[in-house]
C-alpha positions in Angstrom: 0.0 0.0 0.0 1.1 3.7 -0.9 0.5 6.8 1.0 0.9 10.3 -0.2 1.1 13.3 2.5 2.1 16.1 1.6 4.1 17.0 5.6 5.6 13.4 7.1 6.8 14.4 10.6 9.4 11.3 11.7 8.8 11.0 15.3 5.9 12.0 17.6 8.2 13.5 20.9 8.2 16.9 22.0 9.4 18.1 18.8 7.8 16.0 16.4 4.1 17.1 17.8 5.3 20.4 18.7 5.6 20.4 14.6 2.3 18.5 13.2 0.4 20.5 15.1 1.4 23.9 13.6 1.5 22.6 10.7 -2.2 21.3 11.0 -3.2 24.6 12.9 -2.1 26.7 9.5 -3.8 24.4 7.3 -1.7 21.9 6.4 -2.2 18.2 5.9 0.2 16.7 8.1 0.8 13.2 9.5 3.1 11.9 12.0 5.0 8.8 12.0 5.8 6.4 15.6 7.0 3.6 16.5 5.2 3.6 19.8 1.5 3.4 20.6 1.5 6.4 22.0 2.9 10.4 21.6 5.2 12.1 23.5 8.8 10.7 22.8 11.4 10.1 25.4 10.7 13.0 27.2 7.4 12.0 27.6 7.5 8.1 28.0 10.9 7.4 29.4 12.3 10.4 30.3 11.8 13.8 31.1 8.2 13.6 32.7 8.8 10.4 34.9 12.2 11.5 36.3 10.5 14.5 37.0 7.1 12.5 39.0 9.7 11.1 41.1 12.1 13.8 41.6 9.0 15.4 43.5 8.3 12.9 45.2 12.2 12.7 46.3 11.8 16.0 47.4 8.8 15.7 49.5 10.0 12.8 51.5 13.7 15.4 51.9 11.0 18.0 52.7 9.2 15.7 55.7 12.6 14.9 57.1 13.5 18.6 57.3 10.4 19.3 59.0 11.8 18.0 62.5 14.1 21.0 62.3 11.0 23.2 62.6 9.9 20.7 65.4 8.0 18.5 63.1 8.3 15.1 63.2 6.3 13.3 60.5 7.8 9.8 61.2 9.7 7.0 59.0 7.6 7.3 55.6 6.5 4.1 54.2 7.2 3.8 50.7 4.4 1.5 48.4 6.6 1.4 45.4 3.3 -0.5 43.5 1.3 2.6 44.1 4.3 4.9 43.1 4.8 2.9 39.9 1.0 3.4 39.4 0.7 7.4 39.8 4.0 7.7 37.8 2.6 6.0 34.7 -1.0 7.5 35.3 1.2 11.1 35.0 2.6 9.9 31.7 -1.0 8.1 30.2 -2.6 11.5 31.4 -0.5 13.9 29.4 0.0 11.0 26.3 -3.8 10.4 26.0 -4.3 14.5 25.8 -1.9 14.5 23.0 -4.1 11.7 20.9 -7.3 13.9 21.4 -5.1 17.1 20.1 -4.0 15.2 17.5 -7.9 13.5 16.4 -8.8 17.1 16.4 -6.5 18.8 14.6 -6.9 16.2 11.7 -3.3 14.9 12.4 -3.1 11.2 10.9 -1.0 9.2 13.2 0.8 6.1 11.4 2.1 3.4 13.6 5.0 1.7 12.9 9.1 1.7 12.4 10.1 4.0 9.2 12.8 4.1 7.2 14.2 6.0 4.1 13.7 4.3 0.9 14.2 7.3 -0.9 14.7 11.4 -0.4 10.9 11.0 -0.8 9.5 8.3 0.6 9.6 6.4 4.1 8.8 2.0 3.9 6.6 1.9 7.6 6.5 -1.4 9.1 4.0 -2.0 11.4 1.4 -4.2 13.6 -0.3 -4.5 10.5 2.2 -4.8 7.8 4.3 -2.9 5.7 3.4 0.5 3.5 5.2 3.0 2.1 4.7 6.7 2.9 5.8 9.4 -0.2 5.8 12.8 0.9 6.6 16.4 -0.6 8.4 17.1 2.8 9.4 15.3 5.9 10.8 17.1 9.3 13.2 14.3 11.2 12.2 14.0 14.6 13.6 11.3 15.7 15.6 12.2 19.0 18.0 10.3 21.4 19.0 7.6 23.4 21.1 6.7 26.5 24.9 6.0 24.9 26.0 2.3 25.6 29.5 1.3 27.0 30.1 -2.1 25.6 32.0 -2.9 28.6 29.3 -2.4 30.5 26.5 -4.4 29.0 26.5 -6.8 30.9 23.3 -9.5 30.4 21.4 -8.6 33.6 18.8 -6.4 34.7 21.2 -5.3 37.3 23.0 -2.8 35.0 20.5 -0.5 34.2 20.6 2.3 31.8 18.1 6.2 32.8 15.5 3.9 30.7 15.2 0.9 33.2 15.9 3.1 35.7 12.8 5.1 35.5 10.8 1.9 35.5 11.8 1.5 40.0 11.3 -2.3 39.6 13.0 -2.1 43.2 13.9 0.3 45.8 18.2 -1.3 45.6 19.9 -1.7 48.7 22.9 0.1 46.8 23.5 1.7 44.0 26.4 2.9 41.9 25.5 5.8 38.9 28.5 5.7 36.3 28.4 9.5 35.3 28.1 12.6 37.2 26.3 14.5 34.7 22.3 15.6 35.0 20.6 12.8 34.3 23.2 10.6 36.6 22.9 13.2 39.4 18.9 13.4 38.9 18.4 9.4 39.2 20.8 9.0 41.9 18.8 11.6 44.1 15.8 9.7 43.1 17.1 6.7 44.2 18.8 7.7 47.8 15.8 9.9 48.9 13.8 6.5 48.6 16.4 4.7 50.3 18.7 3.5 48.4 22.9 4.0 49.3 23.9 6.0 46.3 26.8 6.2 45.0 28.8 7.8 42.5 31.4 7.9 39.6 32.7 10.6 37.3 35.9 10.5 35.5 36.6 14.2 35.4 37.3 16.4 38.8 33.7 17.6 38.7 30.5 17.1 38.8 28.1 18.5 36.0 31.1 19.9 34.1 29.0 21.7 31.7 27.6 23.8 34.7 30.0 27.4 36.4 31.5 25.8 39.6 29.7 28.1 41.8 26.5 27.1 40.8 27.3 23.3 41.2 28.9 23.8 44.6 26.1 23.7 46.5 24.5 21.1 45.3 27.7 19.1 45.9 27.5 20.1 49.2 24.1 18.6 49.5 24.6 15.6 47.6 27.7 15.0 49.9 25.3 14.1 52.7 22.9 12.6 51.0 24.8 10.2 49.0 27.2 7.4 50.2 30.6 8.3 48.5 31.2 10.7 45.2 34.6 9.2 43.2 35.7 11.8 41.2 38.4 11.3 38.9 37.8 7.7 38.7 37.8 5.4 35.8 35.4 2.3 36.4 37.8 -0.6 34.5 35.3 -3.2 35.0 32.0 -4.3 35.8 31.5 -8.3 36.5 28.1 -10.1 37.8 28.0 -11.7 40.7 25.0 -14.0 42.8 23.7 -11.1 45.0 25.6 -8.0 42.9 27.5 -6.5 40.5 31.3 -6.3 41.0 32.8 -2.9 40.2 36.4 -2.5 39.7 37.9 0.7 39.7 41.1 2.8 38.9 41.2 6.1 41.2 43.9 8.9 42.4 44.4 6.9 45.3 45.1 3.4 43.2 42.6 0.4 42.2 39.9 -0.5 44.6 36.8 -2.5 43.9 33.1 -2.9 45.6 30.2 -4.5 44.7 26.5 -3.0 44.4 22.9 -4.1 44.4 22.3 -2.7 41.0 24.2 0.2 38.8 23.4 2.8 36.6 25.2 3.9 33.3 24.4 7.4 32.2 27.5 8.6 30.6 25.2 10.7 27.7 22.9 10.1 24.5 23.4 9.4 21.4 21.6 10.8 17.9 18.7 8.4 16.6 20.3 8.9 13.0 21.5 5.7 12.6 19.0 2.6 11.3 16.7 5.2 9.1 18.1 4.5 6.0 19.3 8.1 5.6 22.0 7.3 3.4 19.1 6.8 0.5 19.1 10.6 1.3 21.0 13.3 0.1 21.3 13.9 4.3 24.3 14.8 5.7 25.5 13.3 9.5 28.6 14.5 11.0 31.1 12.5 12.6 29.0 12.5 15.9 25.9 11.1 13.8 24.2 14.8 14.3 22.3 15.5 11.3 23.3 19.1 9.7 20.8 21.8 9.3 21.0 25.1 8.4 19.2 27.9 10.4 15.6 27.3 8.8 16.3 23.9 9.9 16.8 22.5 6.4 18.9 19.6 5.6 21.4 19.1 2.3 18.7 17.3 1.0 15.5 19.7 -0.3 12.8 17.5 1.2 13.9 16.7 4.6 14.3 18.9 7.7 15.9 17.8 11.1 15.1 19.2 14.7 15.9 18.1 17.9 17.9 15.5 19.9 19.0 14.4 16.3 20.6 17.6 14.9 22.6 18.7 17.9 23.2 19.9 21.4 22.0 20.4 23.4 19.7 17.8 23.5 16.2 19.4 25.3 13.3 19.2 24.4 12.3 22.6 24.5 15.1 23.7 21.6 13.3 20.2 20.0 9.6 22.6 20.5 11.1 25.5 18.8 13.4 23.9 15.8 9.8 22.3 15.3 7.9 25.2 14.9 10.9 27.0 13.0 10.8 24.2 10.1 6.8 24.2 10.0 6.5 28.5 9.5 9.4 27.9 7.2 7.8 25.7 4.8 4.2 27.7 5.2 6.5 30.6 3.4 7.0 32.9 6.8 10.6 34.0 7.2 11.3 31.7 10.3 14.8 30.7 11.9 16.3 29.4 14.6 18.5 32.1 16.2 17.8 32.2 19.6 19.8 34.5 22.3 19.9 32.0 24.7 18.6 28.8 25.5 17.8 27.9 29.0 18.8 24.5 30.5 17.9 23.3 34.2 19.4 20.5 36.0 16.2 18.9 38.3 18.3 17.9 41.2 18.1 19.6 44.7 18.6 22.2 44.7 18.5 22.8 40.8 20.5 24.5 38.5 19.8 26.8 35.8 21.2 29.0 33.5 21.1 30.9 30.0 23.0 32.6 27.6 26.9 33.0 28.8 28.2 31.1 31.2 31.1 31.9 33.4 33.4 29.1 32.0 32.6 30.1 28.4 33.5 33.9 29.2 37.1 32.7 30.8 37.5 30.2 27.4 36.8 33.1 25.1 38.9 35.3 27.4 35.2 38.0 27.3 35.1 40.6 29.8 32.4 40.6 31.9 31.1 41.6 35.1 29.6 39.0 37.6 27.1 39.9 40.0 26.0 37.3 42.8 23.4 37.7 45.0 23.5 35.3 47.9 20.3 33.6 49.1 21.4 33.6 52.6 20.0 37.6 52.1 16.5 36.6 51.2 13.8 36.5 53.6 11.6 34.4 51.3 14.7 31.4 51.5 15.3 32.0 55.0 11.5 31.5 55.7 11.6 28.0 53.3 15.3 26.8 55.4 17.0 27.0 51.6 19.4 29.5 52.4 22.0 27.3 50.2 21.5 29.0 46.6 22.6 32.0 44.7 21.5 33.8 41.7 24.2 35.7 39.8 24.2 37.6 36.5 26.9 38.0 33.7 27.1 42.0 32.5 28.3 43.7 30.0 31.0 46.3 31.5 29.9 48.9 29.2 26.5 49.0 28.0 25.1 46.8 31.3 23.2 44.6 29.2 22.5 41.2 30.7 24.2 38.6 28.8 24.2 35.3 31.2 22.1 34.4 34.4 22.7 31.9 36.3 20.6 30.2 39.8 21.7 27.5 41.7 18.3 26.7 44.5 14.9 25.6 45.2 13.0 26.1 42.2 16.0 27.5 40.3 14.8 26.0 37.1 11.2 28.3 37.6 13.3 31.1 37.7 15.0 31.0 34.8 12.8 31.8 32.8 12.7 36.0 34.1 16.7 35.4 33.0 15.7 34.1 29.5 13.6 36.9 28.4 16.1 39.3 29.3 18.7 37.9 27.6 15.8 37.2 24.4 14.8 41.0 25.1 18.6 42.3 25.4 17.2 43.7 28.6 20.0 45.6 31.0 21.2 45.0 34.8 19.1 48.2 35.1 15.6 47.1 33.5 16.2 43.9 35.9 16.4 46.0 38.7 14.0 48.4 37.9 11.1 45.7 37.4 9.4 45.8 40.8 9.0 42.2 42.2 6.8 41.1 44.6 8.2 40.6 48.1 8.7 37.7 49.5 9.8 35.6 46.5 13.0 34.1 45.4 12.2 35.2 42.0 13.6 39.0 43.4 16.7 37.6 43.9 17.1 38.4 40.4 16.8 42.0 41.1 18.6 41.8 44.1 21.4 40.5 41.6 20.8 43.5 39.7 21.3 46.1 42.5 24.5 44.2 43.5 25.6 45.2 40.3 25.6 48.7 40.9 26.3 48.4 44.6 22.7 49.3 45.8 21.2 45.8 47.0 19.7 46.3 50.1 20.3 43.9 52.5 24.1 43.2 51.3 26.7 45.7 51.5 28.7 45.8 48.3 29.9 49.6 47.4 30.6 50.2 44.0 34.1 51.5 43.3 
């Protein structure tokens, strides 16, 4: 059977829907192509929105134990990790079965199955019920990510798990080792040790998160330093073997080899492109070395009927950048003079406390040898944190020396990755330290720590003393 549509969206995550539905909201006829049952993607059904669910519930049962501090004591919580499955999946069916009725109304055909490129025009779908092929006039790849594999490390057991099994808590682990200390490592690991497990950690390089300003990963360090069982930094994991109760981990640190074994371990050391498999080299599609497919800034690929967003062309790999590239490639081929040039892009780190940022960060500025001026405002000086006992944060903002305007924030703290947002827009807006600190924000909040930054700038915060020279 053959199929004509004139807009084949490849993929039906954040960025793939984000795209058919435009597309079908300006009139097009649009279809999308998945090789699950249902919308949403990774971030969706394996990724984002579950780690999230359970992140929050991490941070309730951190919450309860803080309590006694105020003279609270809630008790030992009892954990019914059924139910908690159940809630977590009824999150991800609530948000997935919206998406089918947005789709049925929007006229959005929906064609199950796995595709691949026969041609620069045309996609062979296989599916529950058999094979078709697909033609189209013009196709947007959205066809994301997925956790990078250490051959090494596969070993044939349940016990090695990668953010994918992870997310599916078939058991609370006595212990647990995460291979990685980047976000989604650090995010899982919280989950994991505020439910009970002892969580530890590996990271080859001297720091965690090393895409994140060392200030801003400080104190969660701090934080995760009590909560977790041991951080190795600097350490190289030669070896991982399966034993009758655990899996054997040998590793190679400053201090010599040393091995332990753990209930079950977790390998998140990144994501790859989903470029690989799709028959893309029937295309006149270029991939880099990385497997990244290349657009230009309308989103186009070398070849004049496919377009790429997402996961699949490029870091970083978030699903909001996915949202936007989608909607980019969609006004572009309706004729409006879209592109993807964005100021900033935020990213947020769900751990606890968060981390956020946009635009420039402070290790860029010191790379490219940029002057800037750095304003941090310490959370210790906000009522509003003092009130909530999360006086561990900081939000600080990169300047530019001469015309003030804003060109990186930066929050590390409760709700960091909320807060963000105010940052984006000014960066977006080329807003200045001066419109920041100008913009009357309501009192208490942490969100007027971001004026408070502001003020420091110029030396007239309030309740810190920092005279301008």
């Amino acid at each position: 059977m053959t199929t004509h549509v004139p807009l084949v969206v490849l993929g039906g995550g954040p960025g793939g829907y984000a795209a058919a539905f435009l597309a079908a909201d300006l009139g097009m006829e649009v279809a999308i192509v998945e090789q699950e049952e249902r919308l949403g993607g990774t971030c969706l059904l394996r990724g984002c929105i579950p780690s999230k669910a359970l992140l929050h519930v991490g941070r309730v049962l951190a919450e309860a134990r803080e309590m006694e501090a105020w003279g609270i004591d809630l008790g030992k919580p009892k954990i019914k990790l059924d139910a908690l499955r159940a809630r977590k999946e009824k999150v991800i069916s609530t948000l997935t079965g919206g998406l089918g009725q947005l789709a049925k109304r929007r006229n959005v055909r929906i064609i199950h199955g796995t595709a691949r490129f026969s041609a620069s025009g045309s996609l062979e779908v296989s599916g529950a019920d058999g094979s078709q092929t697909v033609t189209f006039d013009h196709c947007i790849l959205a066809s994301g990510s997925r956790p990078s594999r250490i051959p090494a490390f596969a070993l044939p057991t349940p016990r090695v798990m990668d953010s994918t099994s992870a997310l599916e808590l078939e058991e609370i682990p006595d212990s647990l080792l995460v291979i990685g200390g980047g976000y989604i490592g650090l995010e899982m690991g919280t989950v994991y040790a505020e439910l009970g497990s002892k969580v530890s950690v590996v990271e080859l390089t001297d720091t965690l998160l090393p895409g994140a300003d060392r200030d801003l990963v400080k104190p969660l360090q701090t934080r995760l330093e009590k909560l977790f069982e041991a951080i190795h930094m600097k350490t190289k994991v030669a070896g991982l073997e399966d034993k009758k109760k655990g899996i054997l981990v040998r590793f190679e640190g400053p201090e010599g080899p040393f091995e332990k074994e753990y209930s079950r371990v977790l390998v998140a050391v990144g994501r790859r492109p989903n470029s690989d498999g799709l028959g893309l080299e029937n295309t006149a599609v270029t991939i880099d070395a990385k497997g990244f497919v290349q657009v230009d800034a309308h989103q186009r690929t070398s070849d004049p009927k496919i377009l790429a967003i997402g996961d699949v062309c490029g870091e970083p790999m978030l699903a909001h950048r996915a949202s936007h590239q989608g909607k980019v490639a969609v006004e572009g081929l309706h004729g409006e003079p879209a592109l993807f040039a964005p100021r900033c892009i935020p990213a947020v780190v769900f751990t606890d406390p968060e981390i956020a940022w946009a635009g420039l960060t402070e290790q860029e500025v010191k790379a490219s040898g940029q002057t800037v001026e750095i304003s941090r405002y310490p959370w210790a000086a906000s009522g509003r944190a003092q009130a909530l006992g999360r006086t561990e944060g900081m939000t600080k903002l990169l300047v530019d020396p001469e015309t003030d305007t804003v060109l990186g924030v930066g929050i590390v703290g409760a709700g960091a990755g909320e807060l963000i947002a105010e940052g984006a827009l000014a960066i977006e807006m080329a807003a200045s330290a001066r419109d920041l600190a100008e913009t009357i924000h309501a009192h208490p909040t942490l969100g007027e720590t971001v004026a408070f930054a502001a003020e420091n700038h110029f030396g007239t915060a309030t309740e810190i003393y920092r005279p301008r020279s």
